[in-house]
C-alpha positions as a printed Julia matrix, in Angstrom:
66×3 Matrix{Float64}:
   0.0    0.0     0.0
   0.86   3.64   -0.53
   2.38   5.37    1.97
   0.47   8.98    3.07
   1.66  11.66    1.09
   0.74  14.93   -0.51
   2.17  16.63   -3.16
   4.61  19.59   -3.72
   2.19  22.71   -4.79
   4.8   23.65   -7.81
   6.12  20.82   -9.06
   4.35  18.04   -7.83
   6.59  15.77   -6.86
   5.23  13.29   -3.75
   6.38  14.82   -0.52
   5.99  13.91    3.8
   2.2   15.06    5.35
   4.23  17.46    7.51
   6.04  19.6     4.57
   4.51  22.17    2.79
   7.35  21.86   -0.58
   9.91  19.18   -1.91
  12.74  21.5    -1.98
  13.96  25.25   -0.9
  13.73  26.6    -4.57
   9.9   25.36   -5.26
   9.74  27.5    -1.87
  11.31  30.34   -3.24
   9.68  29.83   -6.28
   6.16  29.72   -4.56
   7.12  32.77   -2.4
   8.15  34.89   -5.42
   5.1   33.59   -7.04
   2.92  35.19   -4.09
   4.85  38.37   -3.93
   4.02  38.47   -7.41
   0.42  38.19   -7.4
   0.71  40.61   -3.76
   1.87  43.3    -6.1
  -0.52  42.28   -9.31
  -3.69  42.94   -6.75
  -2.76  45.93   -5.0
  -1.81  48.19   -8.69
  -5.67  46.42   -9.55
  -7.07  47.62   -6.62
  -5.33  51.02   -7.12
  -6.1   51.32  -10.81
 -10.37  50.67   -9.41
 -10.03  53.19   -7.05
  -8.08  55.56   -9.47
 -11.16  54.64  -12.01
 -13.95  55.51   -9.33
 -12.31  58.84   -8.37
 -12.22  59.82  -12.02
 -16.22  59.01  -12.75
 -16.86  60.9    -9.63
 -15.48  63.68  -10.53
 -16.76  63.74  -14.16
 -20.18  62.59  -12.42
 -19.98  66.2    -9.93
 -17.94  68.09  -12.07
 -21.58  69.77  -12.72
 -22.47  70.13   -9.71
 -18.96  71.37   -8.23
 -19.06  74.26  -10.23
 -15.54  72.85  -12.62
């Protein structure tokens, strides 16, 4: 029978229950992978809030007196 196992979340590879990669560089690779998509989500969420600000202000500019 198979032993338990999971696998590596980058490569795959079959790895212990009790570690979370099969080697420091799929770690490193995962952690550059999540600084990554960190950075991707916070310019989105700044471009959406750059986005609303504008349509406000063409939305009021009326109403401002611009």
């Amino acid at each position: 029978m198979i032993e338990q196992h999971k696998h590596c979340p980058l490569c795959g590879k079959p790895i212990p229950l009790n570690e979370r990669f099969c080697s420091p560089s799929c770690e490193e690779l995962a952690l550059a992978n999540q600084k990554r998509v960190k950075k991707t989500r916070r310019m989105l969420y700044v471009l959406f809030a750059v986005f609303i600000l504008v349509w406000l202000f063409f939305m009021l500019r009326g109403q401002l007196g611009f």
